[in-house]
N, C-alpha and C positions, 0 to 999 in steps of 0.2 A: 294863763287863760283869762279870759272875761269872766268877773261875776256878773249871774244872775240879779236883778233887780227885781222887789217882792213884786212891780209888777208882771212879771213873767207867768208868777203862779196864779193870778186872779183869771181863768180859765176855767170854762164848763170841765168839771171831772173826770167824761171821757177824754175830751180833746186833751187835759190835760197827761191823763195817763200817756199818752201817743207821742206828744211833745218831749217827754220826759227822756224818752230814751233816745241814748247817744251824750247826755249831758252827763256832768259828773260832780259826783256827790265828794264832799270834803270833811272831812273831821281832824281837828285837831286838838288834843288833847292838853289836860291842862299841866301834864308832866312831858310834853315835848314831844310826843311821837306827834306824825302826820299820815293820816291815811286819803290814799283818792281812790273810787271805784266808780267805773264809767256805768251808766244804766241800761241795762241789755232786758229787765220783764217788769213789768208792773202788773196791776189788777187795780181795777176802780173800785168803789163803793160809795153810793149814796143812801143818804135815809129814805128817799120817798120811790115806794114800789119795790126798794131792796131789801128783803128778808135777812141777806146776810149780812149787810151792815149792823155796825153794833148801837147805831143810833138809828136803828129803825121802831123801833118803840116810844123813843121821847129822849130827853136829855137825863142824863145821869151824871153824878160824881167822877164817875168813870171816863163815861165818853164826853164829854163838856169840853174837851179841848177840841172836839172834830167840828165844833160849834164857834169855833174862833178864826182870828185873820188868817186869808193865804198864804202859804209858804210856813208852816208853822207845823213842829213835829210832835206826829202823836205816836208815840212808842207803848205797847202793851204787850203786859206778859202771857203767854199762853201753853200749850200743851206741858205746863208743870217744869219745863226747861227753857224756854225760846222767850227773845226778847223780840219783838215785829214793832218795823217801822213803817210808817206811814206820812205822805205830806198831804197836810190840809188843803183842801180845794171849796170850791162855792164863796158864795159873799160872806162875809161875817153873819152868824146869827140861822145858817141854812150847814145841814152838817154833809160834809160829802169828802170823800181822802181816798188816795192813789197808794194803795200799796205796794212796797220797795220790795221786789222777790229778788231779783239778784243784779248785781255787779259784776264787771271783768276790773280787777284789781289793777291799779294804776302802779299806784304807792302807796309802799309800807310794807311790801312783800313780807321781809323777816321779821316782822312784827307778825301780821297776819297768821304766816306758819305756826310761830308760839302757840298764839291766842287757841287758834284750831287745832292743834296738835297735831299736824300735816305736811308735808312736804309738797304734795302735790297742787298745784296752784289750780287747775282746773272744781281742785274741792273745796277752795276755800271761800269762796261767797257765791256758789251757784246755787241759793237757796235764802229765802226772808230771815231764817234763823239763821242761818252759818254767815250770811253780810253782817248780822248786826254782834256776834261773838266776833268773827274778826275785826271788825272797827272801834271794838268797845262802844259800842253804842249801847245804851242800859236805862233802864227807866228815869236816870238823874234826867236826861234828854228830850222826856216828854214835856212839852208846852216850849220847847226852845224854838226862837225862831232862826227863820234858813237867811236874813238879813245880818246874821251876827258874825261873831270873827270864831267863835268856836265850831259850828256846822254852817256850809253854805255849799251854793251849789255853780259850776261854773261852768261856759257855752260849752256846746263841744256838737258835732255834726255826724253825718249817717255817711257812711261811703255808699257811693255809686253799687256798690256790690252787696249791699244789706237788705234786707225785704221786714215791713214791720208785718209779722204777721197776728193775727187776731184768734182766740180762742174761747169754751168757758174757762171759768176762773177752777184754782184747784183746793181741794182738802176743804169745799164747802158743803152744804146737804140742802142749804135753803134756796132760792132763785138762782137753781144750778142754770138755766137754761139762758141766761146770758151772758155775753161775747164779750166779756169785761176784761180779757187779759188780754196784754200786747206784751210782744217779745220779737227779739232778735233772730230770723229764722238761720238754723245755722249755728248759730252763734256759740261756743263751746261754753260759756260760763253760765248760760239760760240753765233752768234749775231742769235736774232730771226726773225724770218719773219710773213710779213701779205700781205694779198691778195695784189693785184694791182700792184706791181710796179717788171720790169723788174728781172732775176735774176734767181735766182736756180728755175726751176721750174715755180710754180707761186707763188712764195716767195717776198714778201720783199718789205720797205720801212725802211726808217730809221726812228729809235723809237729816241724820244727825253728825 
């Protein structure tokens, strides 16, 4: 496939979330596996107007990589287990990142199952935590760029039979009321949802 060129990512946030999917994310590790998962969900986040951006406050230690060039990964840890990834979007110096909710697994299948301790391939990256345990993707990753030979990302296109559809974003509590998710309708690897926790609807918690 074609790689992506950083300037693909230098894109408004939204538009970029939207573009994203159907493309496919690469990691290759520096002991020789190779993983590809095509993009079936994402969610946006901007600092300005968006509460639930983590740079909606001002620049931190923390967030200061969502303040840097496009195409550039910002991977942080959360719920005390999960490693979430995110690609940088906006101009350098304006913070805004498309968050990675899931993939449909390319390659690396038998790796994948290890990592998730799973057989079932529909479980294994339909979720921001469970892509990034199957890919090994881990905080070393944050600040890498998507122009390198370790993570990139490469074209890839929508079939005729795919509908991008638009929702709120999920497992958030602050500016729940926008339409910030885009995903694959349909699509078996799009993350699933269960009662209780913020989000599409009354969708959603993150599955382990």
């Amino acid at each position: 496939m074609i790689r992506l060129e950083s300037d693909f990512f230098k894109q408004p946030t939204l538009l970029l979330a939207e573009r994203l999917l159907g493309k496919v994310f690469v990691h290759k590790t520096t002991d020789g596996r190779f993983y590809k998962g095509r993009i079936v969900e994402t969610e946006a986040y901007l600092a300005e107007g968006d509460q639930a951006c983590h740079a909606f406050g001002g620049r931190t230690e923390r967030n200061r990589i969502m303040f840097g060039p496009p195409g550039t990964l910002y991977v942080y840890f959360t719920y005390g287990c999960h490693n979430l990834m995110n690609i940088v979007s906006e101009p350098e110096g304006i913070a805004g990142a498309v968050l990675v909710r899931a993939v449909e697994p390319l390659a690396g299948l038998e790796a994948m199952k290890q990592n998730r301790e799973t057989c079932k391939e529909t479980n294994l990256t339909n979720g921001p935590g469970k892509l990034t345990q199957a890919m090994e993707i881990t905080l070393a990753h944050n600040g890498m760029s998507l122009s390198g030979r370790t993570v990139f990302m490469e074209d890839g296109i929508l079939q005729p039979d795919e509908t991008v559809s638009s929702s709120k974003r999920i497992g958030i509590s602050k500016s729940t009321d926008l339409l910030w998710r885009r995903y694959l309708a349909g699509n078996a690897f799009v993350s699933k949802a269960r009662p209780g926790t913020p989000g599409a609807g009354k969708k959603m918690q993150l599955e382990s």
